[in-house]
Backbone as JSON Lines, residues from 0, in Angstrom:
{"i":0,"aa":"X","n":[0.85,-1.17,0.0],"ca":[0.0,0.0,0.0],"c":[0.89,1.24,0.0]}
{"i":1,"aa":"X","n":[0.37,1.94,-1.0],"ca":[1.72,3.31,-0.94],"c":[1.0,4.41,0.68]}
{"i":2,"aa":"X","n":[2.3,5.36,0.43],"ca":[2.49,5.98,1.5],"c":[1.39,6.7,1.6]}
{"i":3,"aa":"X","n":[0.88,7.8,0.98],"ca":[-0.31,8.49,0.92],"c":[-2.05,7.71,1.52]}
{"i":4,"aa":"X","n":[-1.86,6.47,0.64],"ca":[-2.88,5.35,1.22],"c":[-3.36,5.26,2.73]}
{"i":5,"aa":"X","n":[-1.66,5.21,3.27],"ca":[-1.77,4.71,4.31],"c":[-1.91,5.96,5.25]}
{"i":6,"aa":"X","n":[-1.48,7.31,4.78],"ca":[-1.49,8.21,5.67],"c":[-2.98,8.19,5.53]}
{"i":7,"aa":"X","n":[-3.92,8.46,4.28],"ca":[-5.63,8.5,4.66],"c":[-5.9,7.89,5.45]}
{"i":8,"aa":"X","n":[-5.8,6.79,5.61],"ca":[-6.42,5.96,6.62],"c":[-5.84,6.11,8.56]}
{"i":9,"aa":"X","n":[-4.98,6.84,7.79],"ca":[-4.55,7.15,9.39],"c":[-5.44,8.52,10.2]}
{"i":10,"aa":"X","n":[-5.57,9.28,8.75],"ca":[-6.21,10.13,9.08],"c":[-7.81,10.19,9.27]}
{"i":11,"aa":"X","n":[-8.54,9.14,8.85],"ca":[-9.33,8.18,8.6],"c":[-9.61,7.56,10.09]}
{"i":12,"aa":"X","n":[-8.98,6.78,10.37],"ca":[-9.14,6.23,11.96],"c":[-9.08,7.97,12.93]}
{"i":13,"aa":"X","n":[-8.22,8.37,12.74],"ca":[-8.59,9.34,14.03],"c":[-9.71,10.14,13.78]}
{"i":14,"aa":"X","n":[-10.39,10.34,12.77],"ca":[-11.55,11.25,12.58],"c":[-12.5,10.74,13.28]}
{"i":15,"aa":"X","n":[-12.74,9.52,13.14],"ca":[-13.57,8.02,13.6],"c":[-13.47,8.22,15.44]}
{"i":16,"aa":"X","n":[-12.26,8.63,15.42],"ca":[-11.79,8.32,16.97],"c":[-10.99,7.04,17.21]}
{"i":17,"aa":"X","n":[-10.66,6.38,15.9],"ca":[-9.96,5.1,16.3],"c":[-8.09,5.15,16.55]}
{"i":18,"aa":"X","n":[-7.68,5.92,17.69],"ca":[-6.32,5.88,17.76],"c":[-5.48,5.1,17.86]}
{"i":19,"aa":"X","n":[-5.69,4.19,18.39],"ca":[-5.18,2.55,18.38],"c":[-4.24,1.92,17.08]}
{"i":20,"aa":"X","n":[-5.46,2.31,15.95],"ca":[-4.94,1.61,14.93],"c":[-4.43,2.51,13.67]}
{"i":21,"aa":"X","n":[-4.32,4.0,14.1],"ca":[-3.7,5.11,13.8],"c":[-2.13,4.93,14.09]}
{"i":22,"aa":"X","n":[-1.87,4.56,15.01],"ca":[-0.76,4.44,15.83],"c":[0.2,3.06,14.91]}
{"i":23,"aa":"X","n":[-0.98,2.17,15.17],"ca":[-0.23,0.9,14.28],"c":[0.26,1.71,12.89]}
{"i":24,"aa":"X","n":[-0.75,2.01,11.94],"ca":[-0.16,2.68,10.81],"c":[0.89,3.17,10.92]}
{"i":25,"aa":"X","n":[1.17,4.37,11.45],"ca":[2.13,5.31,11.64],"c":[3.44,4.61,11.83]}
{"i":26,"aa":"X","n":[3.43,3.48,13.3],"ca":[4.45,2.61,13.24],"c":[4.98,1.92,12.07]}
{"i":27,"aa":"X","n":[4.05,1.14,11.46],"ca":[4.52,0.81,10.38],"c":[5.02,1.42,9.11]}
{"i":28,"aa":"X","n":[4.4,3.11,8.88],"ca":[5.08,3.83,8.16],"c":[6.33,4.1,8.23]}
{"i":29,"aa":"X","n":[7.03,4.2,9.73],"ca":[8.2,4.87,10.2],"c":[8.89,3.69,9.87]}
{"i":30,"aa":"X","n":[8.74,2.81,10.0],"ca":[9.38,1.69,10.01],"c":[9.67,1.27,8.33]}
{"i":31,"aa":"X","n":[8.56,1.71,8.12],"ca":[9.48,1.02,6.24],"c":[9.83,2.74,5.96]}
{"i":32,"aa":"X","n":[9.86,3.65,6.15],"ca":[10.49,5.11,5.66],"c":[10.81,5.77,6.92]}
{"i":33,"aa":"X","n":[12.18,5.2,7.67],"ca":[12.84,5.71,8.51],"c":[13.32,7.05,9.4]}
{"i":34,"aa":"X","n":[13.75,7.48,7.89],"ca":[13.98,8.82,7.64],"c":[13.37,10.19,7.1]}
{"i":35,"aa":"X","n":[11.72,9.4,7.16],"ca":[10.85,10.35,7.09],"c":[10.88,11.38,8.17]}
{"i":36,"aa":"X","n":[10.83,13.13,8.01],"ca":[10.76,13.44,9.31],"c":[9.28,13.96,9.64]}
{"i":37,"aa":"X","n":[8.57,13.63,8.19],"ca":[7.28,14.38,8.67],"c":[6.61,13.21,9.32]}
{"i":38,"aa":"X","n":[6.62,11.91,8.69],"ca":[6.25,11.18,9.98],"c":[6.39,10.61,11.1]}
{"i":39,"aa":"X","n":[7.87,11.4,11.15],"ca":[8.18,11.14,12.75],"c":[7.79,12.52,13.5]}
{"i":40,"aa":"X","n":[7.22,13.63,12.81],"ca":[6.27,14.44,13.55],"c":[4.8,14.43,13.58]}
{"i":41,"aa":"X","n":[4.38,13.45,12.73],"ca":[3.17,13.09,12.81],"c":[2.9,12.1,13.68]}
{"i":42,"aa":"X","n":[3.88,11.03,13.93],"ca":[3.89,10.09,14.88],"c":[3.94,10.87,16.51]}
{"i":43,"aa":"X","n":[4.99,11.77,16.45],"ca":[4.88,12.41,17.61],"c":[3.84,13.89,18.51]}
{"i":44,"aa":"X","n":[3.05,13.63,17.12],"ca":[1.53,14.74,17.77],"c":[0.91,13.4,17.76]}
{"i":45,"aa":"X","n":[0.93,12.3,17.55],"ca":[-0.09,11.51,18.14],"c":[-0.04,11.12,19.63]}
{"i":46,"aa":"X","n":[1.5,10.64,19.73],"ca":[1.42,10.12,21.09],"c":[1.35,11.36,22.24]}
{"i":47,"aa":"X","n":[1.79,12.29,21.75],"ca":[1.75,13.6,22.52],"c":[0.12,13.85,22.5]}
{"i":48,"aa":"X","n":[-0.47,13.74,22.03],"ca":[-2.21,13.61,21.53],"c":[-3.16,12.85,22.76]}
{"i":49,"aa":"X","n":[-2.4,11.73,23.01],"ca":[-2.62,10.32,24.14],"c":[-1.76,10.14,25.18]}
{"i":50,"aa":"X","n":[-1.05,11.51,25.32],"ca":[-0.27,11.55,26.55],"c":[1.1,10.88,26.56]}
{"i":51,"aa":"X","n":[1.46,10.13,25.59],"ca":[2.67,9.0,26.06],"c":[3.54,10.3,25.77]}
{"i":52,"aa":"X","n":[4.36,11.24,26.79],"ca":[5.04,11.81,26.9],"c":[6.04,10.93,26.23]}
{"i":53,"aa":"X","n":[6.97,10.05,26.53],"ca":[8.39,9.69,26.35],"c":[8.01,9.66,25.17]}
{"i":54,"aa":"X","n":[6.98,8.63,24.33],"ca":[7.53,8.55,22.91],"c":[7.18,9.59,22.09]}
{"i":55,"aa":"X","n":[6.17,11.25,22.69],"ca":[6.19,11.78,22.08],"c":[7.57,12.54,21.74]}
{"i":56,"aa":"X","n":[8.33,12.41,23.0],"ca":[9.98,12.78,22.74],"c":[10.61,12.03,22.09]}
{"i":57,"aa":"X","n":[10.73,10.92,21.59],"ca":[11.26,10.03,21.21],"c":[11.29,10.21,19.7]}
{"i":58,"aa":"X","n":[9.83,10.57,19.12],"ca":[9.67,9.98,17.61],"c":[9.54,12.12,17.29]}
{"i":59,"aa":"X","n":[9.76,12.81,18.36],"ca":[9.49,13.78,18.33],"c":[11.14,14.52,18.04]}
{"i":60,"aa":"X","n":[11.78,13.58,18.4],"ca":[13.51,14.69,18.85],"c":[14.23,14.72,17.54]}
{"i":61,"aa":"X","n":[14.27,14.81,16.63],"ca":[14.21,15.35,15.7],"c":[13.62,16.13,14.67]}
{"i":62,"aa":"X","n":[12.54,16.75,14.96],"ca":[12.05,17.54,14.6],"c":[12.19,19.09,15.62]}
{"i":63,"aa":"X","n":[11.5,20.27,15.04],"ca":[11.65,21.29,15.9],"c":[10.35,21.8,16.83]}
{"i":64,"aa":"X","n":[9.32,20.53,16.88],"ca":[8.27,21.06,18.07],"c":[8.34,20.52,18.81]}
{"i":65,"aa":"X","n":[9.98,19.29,19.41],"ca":[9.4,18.82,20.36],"c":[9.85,19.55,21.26]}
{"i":66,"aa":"X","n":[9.03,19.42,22.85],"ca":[9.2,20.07,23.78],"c":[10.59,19.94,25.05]}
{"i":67,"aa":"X","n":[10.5,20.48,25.73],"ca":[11.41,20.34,27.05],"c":[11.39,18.75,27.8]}
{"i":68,"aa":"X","n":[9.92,18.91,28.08],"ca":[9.2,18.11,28.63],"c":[9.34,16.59,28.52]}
{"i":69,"aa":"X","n":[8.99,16.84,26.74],"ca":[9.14,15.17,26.24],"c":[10.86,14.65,26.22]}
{"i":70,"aa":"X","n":[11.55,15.63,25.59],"ca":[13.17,15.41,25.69],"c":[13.48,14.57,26.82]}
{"i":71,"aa":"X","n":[12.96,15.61,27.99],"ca":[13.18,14.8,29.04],"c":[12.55,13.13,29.88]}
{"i":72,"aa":"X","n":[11.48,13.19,29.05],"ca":[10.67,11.98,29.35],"c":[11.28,10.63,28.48]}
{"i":73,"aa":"X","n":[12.04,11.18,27.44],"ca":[12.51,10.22,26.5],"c":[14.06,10.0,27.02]}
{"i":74,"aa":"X","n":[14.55,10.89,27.66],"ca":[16.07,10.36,28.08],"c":[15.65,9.25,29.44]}
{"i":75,"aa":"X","n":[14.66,9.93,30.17],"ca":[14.86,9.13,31.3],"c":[14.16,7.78,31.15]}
{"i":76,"aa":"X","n":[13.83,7.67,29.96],"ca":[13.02,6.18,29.28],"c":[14.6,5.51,28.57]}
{"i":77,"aa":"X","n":[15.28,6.42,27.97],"ca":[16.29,5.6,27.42],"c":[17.44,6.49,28.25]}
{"i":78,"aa":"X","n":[18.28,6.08,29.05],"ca":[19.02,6.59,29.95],"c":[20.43,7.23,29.35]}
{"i":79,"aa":"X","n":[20.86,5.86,28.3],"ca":[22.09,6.05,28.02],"c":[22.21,6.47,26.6]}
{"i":80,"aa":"X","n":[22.61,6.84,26.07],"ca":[22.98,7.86,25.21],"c":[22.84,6.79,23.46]}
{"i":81,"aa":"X","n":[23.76,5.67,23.91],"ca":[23.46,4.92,22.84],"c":[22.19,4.33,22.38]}
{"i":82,"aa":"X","n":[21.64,4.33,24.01],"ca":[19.96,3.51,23.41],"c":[19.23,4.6,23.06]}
{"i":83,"aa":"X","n":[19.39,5.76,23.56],"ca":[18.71,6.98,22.98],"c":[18.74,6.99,21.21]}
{"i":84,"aa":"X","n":[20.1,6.99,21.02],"ca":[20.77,6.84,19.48],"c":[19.59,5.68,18.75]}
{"i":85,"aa":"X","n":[20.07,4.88,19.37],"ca":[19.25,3.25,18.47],"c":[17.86,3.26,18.58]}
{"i":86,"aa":"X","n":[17.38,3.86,19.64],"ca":[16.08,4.8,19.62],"c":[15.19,4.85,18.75]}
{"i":87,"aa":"X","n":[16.46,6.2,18.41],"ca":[15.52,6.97,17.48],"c":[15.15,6.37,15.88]}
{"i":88,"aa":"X","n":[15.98,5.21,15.84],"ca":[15.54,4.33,14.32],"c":[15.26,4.98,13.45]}
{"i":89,"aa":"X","n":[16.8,5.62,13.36],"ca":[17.36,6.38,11.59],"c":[17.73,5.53,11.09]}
{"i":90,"aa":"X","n":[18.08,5.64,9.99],"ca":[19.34,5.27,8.97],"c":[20.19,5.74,8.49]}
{"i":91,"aa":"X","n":[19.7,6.91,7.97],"ca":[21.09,7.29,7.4],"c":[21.03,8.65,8.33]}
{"i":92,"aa":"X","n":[22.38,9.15,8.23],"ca":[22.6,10.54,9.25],"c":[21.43,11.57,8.75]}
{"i":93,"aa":"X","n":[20.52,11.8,9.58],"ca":[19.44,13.15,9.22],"c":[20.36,14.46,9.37]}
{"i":94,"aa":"X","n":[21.42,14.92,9.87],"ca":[22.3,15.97,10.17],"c":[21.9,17.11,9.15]}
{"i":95,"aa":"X","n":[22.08,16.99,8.05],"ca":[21.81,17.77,7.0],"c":[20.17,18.07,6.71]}
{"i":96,"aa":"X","n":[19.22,17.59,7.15],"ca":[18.23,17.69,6.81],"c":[17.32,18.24,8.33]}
{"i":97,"aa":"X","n":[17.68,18.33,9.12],"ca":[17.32,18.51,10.73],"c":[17.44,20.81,10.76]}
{"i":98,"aa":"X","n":[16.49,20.97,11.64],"ca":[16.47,22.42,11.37],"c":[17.49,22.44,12.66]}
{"i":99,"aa":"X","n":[17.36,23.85,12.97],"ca":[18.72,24.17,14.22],"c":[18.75,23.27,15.55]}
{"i":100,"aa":"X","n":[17.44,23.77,15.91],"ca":[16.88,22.98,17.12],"c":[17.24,21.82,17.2]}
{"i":101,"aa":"X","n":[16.55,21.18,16.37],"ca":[16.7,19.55,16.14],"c":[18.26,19.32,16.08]}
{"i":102,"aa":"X","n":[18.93,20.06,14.79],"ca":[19.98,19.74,14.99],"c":[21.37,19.87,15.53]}
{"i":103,"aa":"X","n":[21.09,21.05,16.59],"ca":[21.71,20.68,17.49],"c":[21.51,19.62,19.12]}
{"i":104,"aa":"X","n":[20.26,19.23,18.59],"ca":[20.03,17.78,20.27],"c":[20.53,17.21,19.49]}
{"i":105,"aa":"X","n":[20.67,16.76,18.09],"ca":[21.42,15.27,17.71],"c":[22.79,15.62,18.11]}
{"i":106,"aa":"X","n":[22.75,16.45,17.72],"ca":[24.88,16.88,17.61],"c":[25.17,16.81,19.1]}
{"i":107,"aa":"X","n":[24.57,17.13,20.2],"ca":[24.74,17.08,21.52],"c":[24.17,15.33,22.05]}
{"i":108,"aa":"X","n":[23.87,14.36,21.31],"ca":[23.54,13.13,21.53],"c":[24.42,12.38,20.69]}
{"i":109,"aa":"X","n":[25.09,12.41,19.8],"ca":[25.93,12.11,19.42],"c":[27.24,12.33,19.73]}
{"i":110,"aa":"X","n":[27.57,13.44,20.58],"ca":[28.8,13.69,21.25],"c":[28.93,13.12,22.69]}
{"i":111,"aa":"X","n":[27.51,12.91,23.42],"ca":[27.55,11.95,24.46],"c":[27.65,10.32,24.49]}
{"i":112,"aa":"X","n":[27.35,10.1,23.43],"ca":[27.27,8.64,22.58],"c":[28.93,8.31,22.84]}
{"i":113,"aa":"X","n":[29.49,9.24,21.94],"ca":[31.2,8.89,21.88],"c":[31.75,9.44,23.05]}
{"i":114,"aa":"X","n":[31.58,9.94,24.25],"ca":[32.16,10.04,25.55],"c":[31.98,9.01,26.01]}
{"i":115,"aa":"X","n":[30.47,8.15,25.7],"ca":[30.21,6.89,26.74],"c":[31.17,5.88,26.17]}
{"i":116,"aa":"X","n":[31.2,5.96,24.61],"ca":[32.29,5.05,24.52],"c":[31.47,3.73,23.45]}
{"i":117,"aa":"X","n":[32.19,2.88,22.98],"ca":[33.83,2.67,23.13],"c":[34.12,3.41,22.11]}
{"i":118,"aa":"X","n":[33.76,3.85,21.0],"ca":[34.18,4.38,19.86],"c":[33.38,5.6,19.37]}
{"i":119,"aa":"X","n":[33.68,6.42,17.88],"ca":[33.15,7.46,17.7],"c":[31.65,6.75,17.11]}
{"i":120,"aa":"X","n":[30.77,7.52,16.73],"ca":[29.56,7.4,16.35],"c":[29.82,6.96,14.67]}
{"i":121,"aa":"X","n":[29.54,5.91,13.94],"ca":[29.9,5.83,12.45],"c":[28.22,5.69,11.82]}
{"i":122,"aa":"X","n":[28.06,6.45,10.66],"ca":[26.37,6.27,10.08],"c":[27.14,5.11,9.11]}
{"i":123,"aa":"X","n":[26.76,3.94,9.3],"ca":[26.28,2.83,8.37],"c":[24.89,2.6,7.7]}
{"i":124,"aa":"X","n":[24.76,1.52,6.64],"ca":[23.64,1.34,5.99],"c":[23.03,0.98,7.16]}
{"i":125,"aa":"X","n":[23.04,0.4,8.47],"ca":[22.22,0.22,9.09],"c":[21.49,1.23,10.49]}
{"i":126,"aa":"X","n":[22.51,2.38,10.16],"ca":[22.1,3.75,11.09],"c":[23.65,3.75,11.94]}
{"i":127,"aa":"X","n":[23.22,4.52,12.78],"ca":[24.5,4.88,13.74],"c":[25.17,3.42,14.55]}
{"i":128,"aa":"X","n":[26.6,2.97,14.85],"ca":[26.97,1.97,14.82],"c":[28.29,2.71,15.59]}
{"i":129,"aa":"X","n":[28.79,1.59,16.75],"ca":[29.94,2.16,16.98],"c":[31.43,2.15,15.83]}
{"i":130,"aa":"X","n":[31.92,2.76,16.31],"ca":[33.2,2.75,14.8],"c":[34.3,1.83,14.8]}
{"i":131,"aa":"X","n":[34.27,1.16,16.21],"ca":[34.77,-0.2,16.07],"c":[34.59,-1.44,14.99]}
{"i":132,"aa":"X","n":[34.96,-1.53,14.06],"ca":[33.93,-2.5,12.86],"c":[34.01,-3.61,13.34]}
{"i":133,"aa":"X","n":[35.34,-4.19,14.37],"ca":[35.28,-5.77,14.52],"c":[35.09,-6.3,16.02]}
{"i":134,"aa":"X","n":[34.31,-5.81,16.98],"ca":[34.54,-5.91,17.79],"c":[33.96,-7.5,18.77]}
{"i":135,"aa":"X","n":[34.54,-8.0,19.6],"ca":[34.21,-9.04,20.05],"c":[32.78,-9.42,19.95]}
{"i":136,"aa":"X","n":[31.87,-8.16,20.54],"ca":[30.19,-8.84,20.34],"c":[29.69,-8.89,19.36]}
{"i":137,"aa":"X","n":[30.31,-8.99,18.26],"ca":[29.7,-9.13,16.83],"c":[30.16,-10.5,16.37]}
{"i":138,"aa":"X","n":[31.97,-10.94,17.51],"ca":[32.25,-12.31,16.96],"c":[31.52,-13.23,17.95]}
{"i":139,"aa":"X","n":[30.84,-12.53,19.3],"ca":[30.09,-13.26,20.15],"c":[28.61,-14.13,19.75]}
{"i":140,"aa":"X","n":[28.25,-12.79,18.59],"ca":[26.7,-13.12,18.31],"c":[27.01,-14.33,16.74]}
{"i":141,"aa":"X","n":[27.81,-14.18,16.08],"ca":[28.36,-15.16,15.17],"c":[28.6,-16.33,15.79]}
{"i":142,"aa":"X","n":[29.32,-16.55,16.89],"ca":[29.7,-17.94,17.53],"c":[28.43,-18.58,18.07]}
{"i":143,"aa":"X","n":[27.8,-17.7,19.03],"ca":[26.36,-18.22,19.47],"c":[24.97,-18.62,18.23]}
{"i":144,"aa":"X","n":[25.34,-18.07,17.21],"ca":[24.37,-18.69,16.13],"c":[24.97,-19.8,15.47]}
{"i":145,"aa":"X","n":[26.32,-20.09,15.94],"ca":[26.69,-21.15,14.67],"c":[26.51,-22.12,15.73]}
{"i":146,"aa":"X","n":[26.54,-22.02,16.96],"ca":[26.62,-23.18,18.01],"c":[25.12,-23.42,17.9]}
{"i":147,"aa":"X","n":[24.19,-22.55,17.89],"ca":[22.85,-23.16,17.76],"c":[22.23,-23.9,16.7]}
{"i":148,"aa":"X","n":[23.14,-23.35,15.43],"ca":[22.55,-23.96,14.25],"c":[23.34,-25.53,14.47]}
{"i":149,"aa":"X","n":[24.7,-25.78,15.03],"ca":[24.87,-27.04,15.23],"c":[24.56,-28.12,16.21]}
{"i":150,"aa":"X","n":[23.76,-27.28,17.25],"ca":[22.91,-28.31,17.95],"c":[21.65,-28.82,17.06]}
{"i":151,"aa":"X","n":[20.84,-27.8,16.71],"ca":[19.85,-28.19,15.51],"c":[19.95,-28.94,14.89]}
{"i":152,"aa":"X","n":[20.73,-28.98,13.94],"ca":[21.42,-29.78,13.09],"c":[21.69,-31.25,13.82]}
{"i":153,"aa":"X","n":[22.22,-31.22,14.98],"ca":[22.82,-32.64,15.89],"c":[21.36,-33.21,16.4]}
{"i":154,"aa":"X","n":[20.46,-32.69,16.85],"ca":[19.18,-33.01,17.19],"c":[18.19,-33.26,15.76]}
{"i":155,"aa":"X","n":[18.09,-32.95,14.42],"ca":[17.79,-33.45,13.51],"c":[18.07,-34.49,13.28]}
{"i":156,"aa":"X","n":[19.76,-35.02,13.07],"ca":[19.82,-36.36,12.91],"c":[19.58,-37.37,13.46]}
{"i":157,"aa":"X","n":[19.83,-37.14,14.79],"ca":[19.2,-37.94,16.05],"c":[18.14,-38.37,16.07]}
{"i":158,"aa":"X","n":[17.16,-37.23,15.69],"ca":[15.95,-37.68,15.8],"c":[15.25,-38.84,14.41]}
{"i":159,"aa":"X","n":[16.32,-38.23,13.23],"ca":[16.53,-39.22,12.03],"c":[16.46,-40.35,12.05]}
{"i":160,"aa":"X","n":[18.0,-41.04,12.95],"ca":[17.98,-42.15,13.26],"c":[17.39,-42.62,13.99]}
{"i":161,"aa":"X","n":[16.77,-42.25,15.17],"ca":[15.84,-42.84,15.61],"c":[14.6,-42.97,14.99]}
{"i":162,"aa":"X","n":[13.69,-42.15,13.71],"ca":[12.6,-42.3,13.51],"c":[13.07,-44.19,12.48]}
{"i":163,"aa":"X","n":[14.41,-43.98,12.21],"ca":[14.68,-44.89,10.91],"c":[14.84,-46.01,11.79]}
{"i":164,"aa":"X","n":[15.36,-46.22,13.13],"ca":[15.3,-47.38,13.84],"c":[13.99,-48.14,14.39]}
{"i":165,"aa":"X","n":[13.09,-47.27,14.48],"ca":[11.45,-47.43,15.05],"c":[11.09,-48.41,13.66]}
{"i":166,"aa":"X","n":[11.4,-47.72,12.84],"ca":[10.84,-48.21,11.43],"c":[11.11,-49.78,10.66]}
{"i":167,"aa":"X","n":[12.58,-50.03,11.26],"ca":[13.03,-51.16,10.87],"c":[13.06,-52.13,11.74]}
């Protein structure tokens, strides 16, 4: 369903009064067009709409209406600087496209990001990433999937030979 589609119907449910499933939309808009910022200010007059302070800061902090208020409701929901970052579910650096406001909280969240550490802030295809490229928990999460795929694998055959021993 294209984008426009889906914004009617968003606009569509709330006329109705149906916010619930306004909300779902919207999520799912942000989510396949990331780096939309109008619907991450449309997302954030909703929840600001229904009170959820934090995520109206949240889907709100990049744009230039969000408030004091929510900023603050959204740090103390995401404490540390990086989950703030991973948060906000960009992709590519908004820097250039962000008005003053906005862009200076990123530039001041991104400079706390790289104090906490371990590395500077890098925009990859998959959004902000530390700049470490090889670092142990990436060879952690590789080892723990290959060990699972070879228990799988060891419990398939097992269960192989045993269905083939029942049988004969």
């Amino acid at each position: 369903m294209a984008r426009e589609q889906v914004l009617a119907r968003v606009e569509a449910d709330l006329r109705r009064g149906h916010v619930y499933p306004a909300m779902q939309r919207l999520a799912s808009l942000t989510a396949a067009y990331p780096d939309d910022l109008e619907l991450r200010s449309r997302r954030a007059a909703l929840y600001r709409q229904v009170g959820n302070v934090a995520e109206a800061g949240r889907w709100g902090f990049l744009t230039e209406d969000a408030d004091a208020p929510e900023i603050a409701a959204f740090e103390r929901a995401y404490p540390g600087a990086w989950q703030r970052l991973r948060a906000l579910r960009v992709v590519a650096d908004p820097t250039d496209r962000l008005g003053p406001v906005a862009g200076a909280r990123l530039a001041h969240l991104v400079a706390q990001a790289e104090r906490e550490g371990p590395a500077p802030v890098v925009w990859t295809d998959l959004g902000p990433r530390s700049g470490e490229p090889d670092s142990w928990h990436d060879a952690l999460g590789c080892l723990v999937t290959t060990v699972i795929g070879l228990v799988l694998v060891a419990l398939t055959v097992v269960g192989l030979i045993t269905v083939l021993r029942w049988a004969l």
